[in-house]
C-alpha positions as CSV (number, residue, x, y, z in Angstrom):
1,X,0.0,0.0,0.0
2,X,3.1,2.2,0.6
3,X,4.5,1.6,-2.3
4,X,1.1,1.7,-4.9
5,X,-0.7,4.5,-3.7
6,X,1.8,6.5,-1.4
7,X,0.7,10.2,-1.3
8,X,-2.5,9.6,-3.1
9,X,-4.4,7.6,-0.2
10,X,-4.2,10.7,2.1
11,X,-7.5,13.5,2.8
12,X,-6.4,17.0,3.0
13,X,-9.2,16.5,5.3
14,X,-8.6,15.9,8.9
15,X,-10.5,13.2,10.5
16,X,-10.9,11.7,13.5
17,X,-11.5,7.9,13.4
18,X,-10.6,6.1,10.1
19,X,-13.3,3.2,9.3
20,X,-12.0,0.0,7.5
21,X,-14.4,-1.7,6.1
22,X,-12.5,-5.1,5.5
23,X,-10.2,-5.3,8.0
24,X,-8.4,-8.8,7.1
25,X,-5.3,-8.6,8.0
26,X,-5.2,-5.0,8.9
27,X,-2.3,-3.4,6.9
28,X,-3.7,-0.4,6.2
29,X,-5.3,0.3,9.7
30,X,-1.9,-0.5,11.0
31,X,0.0,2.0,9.0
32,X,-2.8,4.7,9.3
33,X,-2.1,3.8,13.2
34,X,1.8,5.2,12.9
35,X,0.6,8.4,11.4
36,X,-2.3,9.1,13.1
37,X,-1.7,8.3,16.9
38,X,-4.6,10.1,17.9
39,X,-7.1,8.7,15.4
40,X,-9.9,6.2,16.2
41,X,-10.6,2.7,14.6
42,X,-13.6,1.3,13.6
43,X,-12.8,-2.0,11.6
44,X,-15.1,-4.9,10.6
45,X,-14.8,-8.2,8.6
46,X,-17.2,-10.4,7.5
47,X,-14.8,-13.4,8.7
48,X,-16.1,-14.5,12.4
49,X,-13.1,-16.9,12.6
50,X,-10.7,-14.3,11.7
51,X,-12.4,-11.2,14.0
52,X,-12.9,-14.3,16.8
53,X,-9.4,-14.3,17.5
54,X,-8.8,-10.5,17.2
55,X,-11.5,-10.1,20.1
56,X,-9.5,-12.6,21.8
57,X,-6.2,-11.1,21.5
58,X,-7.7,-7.9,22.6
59,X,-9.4,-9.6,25.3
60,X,-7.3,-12.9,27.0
61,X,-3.7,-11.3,25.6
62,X,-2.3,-13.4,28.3
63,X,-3.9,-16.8,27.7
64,X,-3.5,-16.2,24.0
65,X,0.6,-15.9,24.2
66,X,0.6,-18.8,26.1
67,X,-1.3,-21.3,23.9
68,X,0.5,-20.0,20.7
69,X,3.9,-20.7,22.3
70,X,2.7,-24.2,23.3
71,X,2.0,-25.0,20.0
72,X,5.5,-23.4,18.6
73,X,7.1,-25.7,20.7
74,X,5.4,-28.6,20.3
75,X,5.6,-27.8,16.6
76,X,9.4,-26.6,16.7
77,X,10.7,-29.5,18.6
78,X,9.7,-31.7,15.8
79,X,13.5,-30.6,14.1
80,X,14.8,-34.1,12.5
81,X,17.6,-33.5,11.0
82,X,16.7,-35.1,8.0
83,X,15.2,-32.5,6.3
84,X,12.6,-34.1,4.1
85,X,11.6,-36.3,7.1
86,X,11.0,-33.3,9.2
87,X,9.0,-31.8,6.3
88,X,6.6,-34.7,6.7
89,X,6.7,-35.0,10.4
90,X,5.8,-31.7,10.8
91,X,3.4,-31.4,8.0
92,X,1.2,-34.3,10.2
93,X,1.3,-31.8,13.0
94,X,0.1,-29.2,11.1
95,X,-2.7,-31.5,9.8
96,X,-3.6,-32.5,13.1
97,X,-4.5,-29.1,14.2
98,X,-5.9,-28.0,11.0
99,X,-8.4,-30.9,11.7
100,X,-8.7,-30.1,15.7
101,X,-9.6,-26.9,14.0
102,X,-12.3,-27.9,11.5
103,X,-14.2,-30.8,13.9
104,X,-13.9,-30.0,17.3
105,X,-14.1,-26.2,17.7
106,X,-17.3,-26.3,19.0
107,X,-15.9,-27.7,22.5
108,X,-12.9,-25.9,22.7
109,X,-12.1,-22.8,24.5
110,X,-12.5,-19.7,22.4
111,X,-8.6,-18.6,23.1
112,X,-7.6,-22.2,22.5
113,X,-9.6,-21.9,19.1
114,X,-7.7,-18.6,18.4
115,X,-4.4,-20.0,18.9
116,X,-4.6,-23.3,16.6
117,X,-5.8,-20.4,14.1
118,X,-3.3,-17.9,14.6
119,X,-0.6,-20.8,14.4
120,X,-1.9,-22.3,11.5
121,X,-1.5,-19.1,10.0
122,X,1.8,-18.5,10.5
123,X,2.8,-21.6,9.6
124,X,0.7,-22.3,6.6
125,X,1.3,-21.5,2.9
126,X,1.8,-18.5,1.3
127,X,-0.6,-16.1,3.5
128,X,-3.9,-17.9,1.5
129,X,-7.4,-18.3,3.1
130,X,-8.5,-21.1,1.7
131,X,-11.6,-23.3,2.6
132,X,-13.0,-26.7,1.5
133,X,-15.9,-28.3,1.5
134,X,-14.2,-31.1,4.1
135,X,-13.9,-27.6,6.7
136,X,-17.5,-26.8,6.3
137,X,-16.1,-23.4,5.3
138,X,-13.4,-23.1,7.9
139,X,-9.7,-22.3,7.7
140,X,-8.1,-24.9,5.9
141,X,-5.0,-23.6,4.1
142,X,-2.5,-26.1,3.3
143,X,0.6,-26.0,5.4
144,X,4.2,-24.2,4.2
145,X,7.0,-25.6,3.4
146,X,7.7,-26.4,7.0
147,X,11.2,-25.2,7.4
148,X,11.3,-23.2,10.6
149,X,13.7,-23.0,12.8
150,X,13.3,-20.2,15.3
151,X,10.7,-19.2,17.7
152,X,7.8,-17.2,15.5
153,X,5.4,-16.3,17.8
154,X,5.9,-12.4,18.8
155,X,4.8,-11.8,22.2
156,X,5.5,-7.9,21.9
157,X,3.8,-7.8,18.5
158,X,0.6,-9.7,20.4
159,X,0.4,-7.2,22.8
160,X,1.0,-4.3,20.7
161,X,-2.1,-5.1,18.8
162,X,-4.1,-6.1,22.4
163,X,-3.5,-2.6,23.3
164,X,-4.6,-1.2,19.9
165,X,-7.3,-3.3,19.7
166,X,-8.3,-2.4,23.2
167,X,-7.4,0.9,23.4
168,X,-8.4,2.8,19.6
169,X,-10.8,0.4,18.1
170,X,-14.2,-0.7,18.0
171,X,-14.4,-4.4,16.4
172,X,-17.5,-5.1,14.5
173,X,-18.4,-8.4,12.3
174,X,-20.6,-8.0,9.8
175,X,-21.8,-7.1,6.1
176,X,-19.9,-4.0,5.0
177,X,-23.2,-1.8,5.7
178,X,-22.9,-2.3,8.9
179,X,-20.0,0.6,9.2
180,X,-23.1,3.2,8.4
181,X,-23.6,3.6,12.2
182,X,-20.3,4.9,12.3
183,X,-19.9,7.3,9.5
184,X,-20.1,11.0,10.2
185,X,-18.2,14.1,8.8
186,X,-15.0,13.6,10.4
187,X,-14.2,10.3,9.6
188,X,-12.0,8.6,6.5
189,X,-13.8,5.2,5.1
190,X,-11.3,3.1,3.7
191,X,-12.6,-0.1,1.3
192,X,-10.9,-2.4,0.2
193,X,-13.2,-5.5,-0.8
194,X,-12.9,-8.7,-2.4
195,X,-11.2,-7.6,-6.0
196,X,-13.8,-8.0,-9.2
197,X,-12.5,-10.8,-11.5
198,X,-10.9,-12.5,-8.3
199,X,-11.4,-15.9,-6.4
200,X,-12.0,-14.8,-2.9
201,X,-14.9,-15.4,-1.4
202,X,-16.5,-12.7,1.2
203,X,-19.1,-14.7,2.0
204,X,-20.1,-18.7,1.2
205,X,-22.3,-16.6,-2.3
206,X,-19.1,-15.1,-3.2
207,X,-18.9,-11.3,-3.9
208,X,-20.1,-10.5,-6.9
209,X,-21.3,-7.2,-9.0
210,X,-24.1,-6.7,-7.3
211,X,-22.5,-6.9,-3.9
212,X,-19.7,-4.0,-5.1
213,X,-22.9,-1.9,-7.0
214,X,-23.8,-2.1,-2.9
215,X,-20.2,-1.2,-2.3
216,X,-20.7,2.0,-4.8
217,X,-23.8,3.2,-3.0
218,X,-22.4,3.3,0.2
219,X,-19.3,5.3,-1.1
220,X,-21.7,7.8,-2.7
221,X,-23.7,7.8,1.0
222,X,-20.4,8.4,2.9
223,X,-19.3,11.3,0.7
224,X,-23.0,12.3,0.8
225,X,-22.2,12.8,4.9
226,X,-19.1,14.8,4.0
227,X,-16.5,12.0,4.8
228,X,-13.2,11.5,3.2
229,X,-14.0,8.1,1.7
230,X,-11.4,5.9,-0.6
231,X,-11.8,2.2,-2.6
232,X,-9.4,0.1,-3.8
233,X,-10.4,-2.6,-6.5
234,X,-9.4,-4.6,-9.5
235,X,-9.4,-2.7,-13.2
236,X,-11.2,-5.4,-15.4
237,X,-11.5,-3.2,-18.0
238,X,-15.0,-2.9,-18.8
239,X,-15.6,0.6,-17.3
240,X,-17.3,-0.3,-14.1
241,X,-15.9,2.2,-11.9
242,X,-16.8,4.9,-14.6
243,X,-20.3,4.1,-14.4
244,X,-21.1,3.9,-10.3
245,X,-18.3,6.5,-9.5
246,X,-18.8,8.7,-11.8
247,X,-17.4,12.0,-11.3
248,X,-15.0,10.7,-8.3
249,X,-11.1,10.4,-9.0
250,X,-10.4,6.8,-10.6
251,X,-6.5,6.9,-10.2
252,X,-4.8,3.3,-12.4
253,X,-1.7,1.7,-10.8
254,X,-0.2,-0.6,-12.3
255,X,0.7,-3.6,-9.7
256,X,2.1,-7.4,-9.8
257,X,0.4,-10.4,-8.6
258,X,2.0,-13.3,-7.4
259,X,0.8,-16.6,-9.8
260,X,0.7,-20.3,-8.8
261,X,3.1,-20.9,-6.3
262,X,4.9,-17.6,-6.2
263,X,6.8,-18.5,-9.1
264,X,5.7,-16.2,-11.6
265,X,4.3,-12.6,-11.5
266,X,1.0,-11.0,-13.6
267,X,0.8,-7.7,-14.6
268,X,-2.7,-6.2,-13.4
269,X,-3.9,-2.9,-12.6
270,X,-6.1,-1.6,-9.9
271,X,-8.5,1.2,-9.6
272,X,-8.0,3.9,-6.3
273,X,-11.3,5.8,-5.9
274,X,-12.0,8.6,-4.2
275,X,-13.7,11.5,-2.8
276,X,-10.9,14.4,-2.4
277,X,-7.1,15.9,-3.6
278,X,-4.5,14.6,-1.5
279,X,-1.8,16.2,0.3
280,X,0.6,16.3,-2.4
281,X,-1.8,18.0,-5.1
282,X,-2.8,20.2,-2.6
283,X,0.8,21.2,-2.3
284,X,1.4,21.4,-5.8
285,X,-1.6,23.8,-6.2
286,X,-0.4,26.2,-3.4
287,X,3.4,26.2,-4.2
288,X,3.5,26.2,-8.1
């Protein structure tokens, strides 16, 4: 996000609580955390499994640091030194959680759930989300290559998002709408949704055009409240944006995805919409 949009995804605006309407892994709250110090957080995700174990970090930091680091060990200590045997050993670990996980969540311990997840994540491949019909719709992405061999479980980072969650935001988990009780004329809504011509899913139906025409009304609404407002997507190329946004900023950027297996890139571009000049034109305007 740095790097793509830079100046661009700034307000002259002030505001006073940013509102991220899918959170995920909460990049872009995070940086807009380092600038803004002062500024509130509202952030949702439609993902109860994901905004689960942020409640629980923010609310049993303790317990959660505890379990995680049990796992790491149990997980760590499984160091053969034949590589490729390790690889497997440690791969039937990571599938025996995975599957603790998927069929037995229902009778575990909400910070005990949070930990097999948060573990699985660190471990597993490539970042992905992925679900199967065997998980019922639960995490189930495939395990990494298995090749660690220090401690990866960051107390200080833990805490550093307990107090952030505890102390600046207010977690909600629901459909994007569900921001609207929170938008007012000092705030900056930030979306950033499942990308058009993508595979994610935001819901078990998917997220198609009809979900981001939604999406395109509730920008509109937000800048209709006098809020700085900004949405990231996927340019496809057949003049969507044009037709809902139109007369909003479309900037193109030209980005790279990762293919496959990380081992080959695709050149895409992706659409930044919004609702006002940022602090670099505004500069330019004054000082020319």
């Amino acid at each position: 996000m740095k790097e793509k949009y830079g100046s661009d995804f700034w307000p002259t605006k002030p505001f006073t609580t940013f509102i991220d309407a899918f959170y995920g892994g909460g990049a872009i709250s995070h940086w807009v955390a380092e600038r803004y110090p002062s500024v509130k957080f509202v952030i949702n995700d439609q993902n109860s499994e994901l905004i689960q174990l942020y409640r629980t970090i923010r609310d049993d930091v303790d317990g959660f640091i505890t379990r995680c680091q049990e796992l790491e060990s149990e997980y760590l200590v499984i160091n053969d030194t034949d590589l490729e045997q390790r690889k497997i050993l440690r791969h039937e670990y990571y599938t025996k959680i995975k599957m603790k996980y998927i069929t037995d969540w229902e009778g575990m311990t909400t910070t005990d759930v949070s930990s097999h997840l948060y573990f699985m994540m660190k471990t597993s491949f490539n970042g992905w989300w992925k679900v199967y019909n065997y998980s019922r719709g639960r995490y189930a992405t495939p395990p990494g290559v298995q090749g660690e061999t220090k401690p990866f479980i960051k107390p200080d980072l833990i805490r550093g998002h307990s107090e952030f969650f505890n102390d600046r935001c207010t977690i909600l988990n629901g459909d994007f709408e569900v921001i609207k009780d929170y938008v007012d004329g000092d705030s900056y809504v930030y979306f950033d949704p499942p990308y058009r011509d993508s595979s994610t899913n935001y819901t078990k139906e998917g997220f198609n055009d009809s979900d981001q025409i939604r999406l395109c009304e509730l920008f509109k609404w937000c800048d209709s409240l006098g809020a700085s407002v900004s949405l990231s997507n996927k340019e496809i190329g057949d003049g969507f944006f044009e037709n809902h946004l139109d007369g909003f900023d479309i900037k193109l950027y030209d980005v790279k995805y990762t293919a496959g297996r990380g081992t080959s890139l695709n050149n895409v571009q992706e659409n930044f919409v919004r609702n006002f000049d940022s602090e670099l034109e505004l500069k330019n305007i004054l000082f020319d």
